[in-house]
N, C-alpha and C positions, 0 to 999 in steps of 0.2 A: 448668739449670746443673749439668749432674753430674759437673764437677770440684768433688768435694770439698776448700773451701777450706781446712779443718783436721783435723788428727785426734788425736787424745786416747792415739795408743799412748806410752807411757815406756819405755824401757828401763833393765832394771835395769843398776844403776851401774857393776858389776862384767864385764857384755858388753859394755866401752865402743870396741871398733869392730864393721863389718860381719861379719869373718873371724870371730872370736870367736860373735856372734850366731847364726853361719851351722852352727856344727861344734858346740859345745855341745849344743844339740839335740838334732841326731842321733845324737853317739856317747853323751852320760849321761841324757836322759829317758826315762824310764819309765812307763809308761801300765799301769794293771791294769784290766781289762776284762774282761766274760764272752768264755767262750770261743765263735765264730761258730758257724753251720751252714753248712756249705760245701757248694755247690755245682755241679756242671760243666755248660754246657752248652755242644751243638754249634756252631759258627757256618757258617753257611750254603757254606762252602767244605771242609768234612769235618775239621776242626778243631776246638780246644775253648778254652772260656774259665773260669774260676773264680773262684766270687763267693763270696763270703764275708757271713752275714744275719747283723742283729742285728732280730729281730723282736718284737714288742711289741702284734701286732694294732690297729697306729694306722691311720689312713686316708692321711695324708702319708709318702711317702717320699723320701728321699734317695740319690745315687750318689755315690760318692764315687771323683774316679780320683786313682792316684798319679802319683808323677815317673820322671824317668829313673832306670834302671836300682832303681828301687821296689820294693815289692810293699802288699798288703791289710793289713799285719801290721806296718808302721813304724810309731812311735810319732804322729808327724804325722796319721797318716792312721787309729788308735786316740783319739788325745785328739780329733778331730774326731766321729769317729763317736760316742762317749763323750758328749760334748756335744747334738749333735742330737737321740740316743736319750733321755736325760734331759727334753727338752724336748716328747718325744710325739709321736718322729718315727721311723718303722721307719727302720733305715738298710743301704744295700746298698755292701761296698765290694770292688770287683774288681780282681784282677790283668791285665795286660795277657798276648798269649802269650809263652812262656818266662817268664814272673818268678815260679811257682807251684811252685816249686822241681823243677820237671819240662818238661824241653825241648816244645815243641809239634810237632805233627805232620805241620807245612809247612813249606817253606825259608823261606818268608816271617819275620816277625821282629812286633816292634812299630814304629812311629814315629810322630811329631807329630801327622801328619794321619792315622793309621788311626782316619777318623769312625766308619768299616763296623763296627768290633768295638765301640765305643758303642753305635750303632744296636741293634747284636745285643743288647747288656746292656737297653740302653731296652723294646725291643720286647718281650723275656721278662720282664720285671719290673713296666712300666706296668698289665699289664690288672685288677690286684687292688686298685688306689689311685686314689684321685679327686685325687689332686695329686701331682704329683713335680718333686724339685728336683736340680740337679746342682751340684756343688763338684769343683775341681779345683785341684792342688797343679804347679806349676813345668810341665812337659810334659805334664801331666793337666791343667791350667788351658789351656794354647792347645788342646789337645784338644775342652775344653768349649766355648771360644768359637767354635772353626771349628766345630762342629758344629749350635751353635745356629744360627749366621750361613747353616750351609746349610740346614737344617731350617726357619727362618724360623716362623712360626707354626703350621703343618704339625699341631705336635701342644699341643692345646688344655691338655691334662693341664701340661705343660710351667708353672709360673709363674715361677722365679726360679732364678739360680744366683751362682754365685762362684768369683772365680777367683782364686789368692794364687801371689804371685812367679813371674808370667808372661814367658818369652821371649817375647813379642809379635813382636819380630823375631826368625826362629831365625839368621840368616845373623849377622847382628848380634850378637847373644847367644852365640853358637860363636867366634866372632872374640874377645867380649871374657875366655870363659870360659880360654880358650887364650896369654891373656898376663900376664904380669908373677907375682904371688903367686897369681891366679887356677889358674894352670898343677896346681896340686897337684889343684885341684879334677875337673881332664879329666883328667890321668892316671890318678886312680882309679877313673872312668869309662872311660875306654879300657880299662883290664884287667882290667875285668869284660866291658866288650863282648866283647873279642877271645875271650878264655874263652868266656865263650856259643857263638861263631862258631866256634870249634874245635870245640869238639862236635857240632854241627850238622855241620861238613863230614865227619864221615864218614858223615853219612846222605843228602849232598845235596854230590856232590863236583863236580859239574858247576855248579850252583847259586852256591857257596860254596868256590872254588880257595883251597887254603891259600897261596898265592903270592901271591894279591892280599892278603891278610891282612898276611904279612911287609915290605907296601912303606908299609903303616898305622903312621902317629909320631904323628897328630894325630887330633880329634873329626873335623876337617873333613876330613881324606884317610879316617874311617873311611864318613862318609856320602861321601863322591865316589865312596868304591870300593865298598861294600858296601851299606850304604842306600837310596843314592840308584837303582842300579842294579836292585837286588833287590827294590824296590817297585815297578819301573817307571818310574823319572826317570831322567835322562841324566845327571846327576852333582849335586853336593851342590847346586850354583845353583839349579839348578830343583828341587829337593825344598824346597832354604826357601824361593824364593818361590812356589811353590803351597800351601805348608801354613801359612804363617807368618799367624799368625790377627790379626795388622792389618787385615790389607785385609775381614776378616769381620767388624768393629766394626760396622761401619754396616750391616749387614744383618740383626742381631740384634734381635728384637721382644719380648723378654722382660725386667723389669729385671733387669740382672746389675751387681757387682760386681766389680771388680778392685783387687787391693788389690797394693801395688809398693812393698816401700821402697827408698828412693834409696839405700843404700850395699849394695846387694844389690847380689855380686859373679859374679852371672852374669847380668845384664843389662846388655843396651849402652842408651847414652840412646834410642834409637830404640824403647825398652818403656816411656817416659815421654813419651808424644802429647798435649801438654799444649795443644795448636790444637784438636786432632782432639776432643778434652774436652769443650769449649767447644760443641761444636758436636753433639754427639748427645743425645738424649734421655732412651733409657732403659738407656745403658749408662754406671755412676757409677767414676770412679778414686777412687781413695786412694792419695796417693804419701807415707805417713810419712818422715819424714827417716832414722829409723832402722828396722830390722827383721831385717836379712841377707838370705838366702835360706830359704824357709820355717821361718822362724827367730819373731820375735815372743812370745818368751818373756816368761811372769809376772812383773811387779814383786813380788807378792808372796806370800804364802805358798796362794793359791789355785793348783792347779794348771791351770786354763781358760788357754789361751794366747789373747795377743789374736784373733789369728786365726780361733781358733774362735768366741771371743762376738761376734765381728765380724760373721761369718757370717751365724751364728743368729739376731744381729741384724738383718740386712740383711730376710734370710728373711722371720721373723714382723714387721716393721713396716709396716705399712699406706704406701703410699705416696700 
C-alpha cells in the first residue's frame, strides 16, 4: 500500500496558497553551508560535468540533482544537502551542462531524460561508498526515476531515493505550467533558456539557428523547436513521452519516494497516479494537500524544510 494515506506536512499560516509557497523559497531562503570541493569531470562524449562534494569520510552517499534551469548552489538543493551531511552522509550535488555558470562544450544542452549524464555522475562517484542514494528536485526528480526505472537493479549499491515535486507527466506539466497565473512561472524559464541558447548559437550556428529561436513564445514551442530536435526527438510530443518518468514507475526496484503537493502549480493532475499508487510496491507517494513547488517550507523556527526530513527520513527508516 504505498500510497501514503496521510501526511503530517503544515504549512505555515502566512504561505496560505500554492504561488506564495512556491516563490518565497526561492527568492528569500537562505542556507549557510560549508563551502563545496568542486569538481569537473569528463563525460564520455568530450564534454564536462561539475559536482560539487560535501565530504565527511561516511560510507553512505548521496546525489543530489537539481531542477529546471537550477544549479548545485540553490538554496533547495544547499538545505537538502545540509540535512543529509549532518545525518552521516557524504553528499555529492551536480550541475547539469550549461548550469555551472560556464556554457558546455557540445551543442547539446540538458533535458528530462539525459539518464547518460547521471550515469556519468553515478559511475565516477559510486566506487568509494558501500551505499548510495539519490534525491531529485522538480526535473532532477523525473530525472531520478527514469533512471532508476532503466537501471532497474543493475547496481546493487543503489538502495533508496526521492523524488519532490515531480512532473511525472512532462507533456502535462508544460501545458499546465503555461496557463492562467502559472504563465509567470514559464516566462522566466523561457528567458533564461532562450539566453543560454543565444550564446551557444554563435558556437553551433548550424546546430542552434537563431531563427528558430525568434519563432519560441512558449516552453512547449522551446522544446518543439530546440529540445526536442536537438536531443534527437521529432518535436516536443515525443521528447515528453519518452522521458516522461510515469511509464518508468513500475520498473523501478529500489524504495523510492515521491512526494507532490496538490496545489503545486506546475503539475498537471496526470503527477497525481493515485490508481497506479495502489498498485506498486516499492515506489511510496505523498501527495500533501499543501507544499507549492519545491516549496515545503518550516512551520517553525527550525530551518529543516519538510522536504528535507522527509527524505532523510524515508532514507534511514528500515522498511
Amino acid at each position: 500500500m504505498p500510497l501514503l494515506p496521510n501526511s503530517s506536512y503544515k504549512r505555515p499560516k502566512w504561505l496560505f496558497n500554492g504561488h506564495l509557497e512556491t516563490i518565497y523559497p526561492a527568492l528569500f531562503r537562505q542556507v549557510t553551508f560549508k563551502n563545496p570541493h568542486r569538481e569537473r569531470i569528463e563525460t564520455p562524449d568530450g564534454d564536462f560535468l561539475d559536482l560539487d562534494w560535501y565530504k565527511g569520510n561516511h560510507s553512505r552517499l548521496v546525489i543530489i540533482s537539481h531542477g529546471l534551469e537550477g544549479n548545485s548552489s540553490r538554496p533547495y538543493m544547499l538545505g537538502m544537502a545540509q540535512k543529509f551531511f549532518s545525518e552521516g552522509f557524504d553528499v555529492l550535488t551536480w550541475n547539469y551542462r550549461g548550469c555551472s555558470e560556464e556554457l558546455n562544450q557540445k551543442a547539446i544542452f540538458y533535458h528530462s531524460g539525459a539518464t547518460y549524464d547521471l550515469m556519468s555522475v553515478f559511475t565516477h562517484t559510486q566506487k568509494n561508498y558501500q551505499e548510495v542514494y539519490l534525491v531529485g528536485f522538480s526535473l532532477g526528480g523525473n530525472l531520478t526515476l527514469k533512471f532508476l526505472g532503466e537501471v532497474k537493479n543493475s547496481f546493487p549499491k543503489i538502495k533508496k531515493a526521492a523524488a519532490i515535486s515531480v512532473p511525472l507527466d512532462l507533456g502535462g506539466s508544460c501545458d499546465k505550467i503555461s496557463t492562467g497565473q502559472n504563465l509567470m512561472y514559464s516566462k522566466r524559464f523561457l528567458k533564461t533558456l532562450k539566453e543560454k541558447v543565444s550564446r551557444k548559437a554563435a558556437l553551433f550556428p548550424d546546430e542552434l539557428p537563431l531563427e528558430k529561436l525568434q519563432k519560441v513564445k512558449s516552453l512547449r514551442d522551446f522544446d518543439d523547436m530546440i529540445t526536442g530536435p536537438l536531443h534527437g526527438f521529432a518535436d516536443a510530443k515525443e521528447y515528453y513521452q519518452v522521458n516522461s518518468s510515469l511509464q518508468f514507475l513500475d520498473r523501478i526496484e529500489v524504495p523510492t519516494l515521491i512526494l507532490n503537493a496538490q496545489n503545486d502549480p506546475f503539475l498537471s493532475q496526470t503527477c497525481y497516479p493515485f490508481s497506479l499508487a495502489k498498485k506498486l510496491d516499492l515506489v511510496f507517494f505523498e501527495f500533501p494537500k499543501h507544499g507549492g513547488h519545491v516549496g515545503f517550507a518550516s512551520n517553525s523556527a527550525e530551518k529543516t524544510y519538510y522536504s528535507e526530513a522527509r527524505a532523510v527520513e524515508f532514507i534511514n527508516h528500515d522498511l
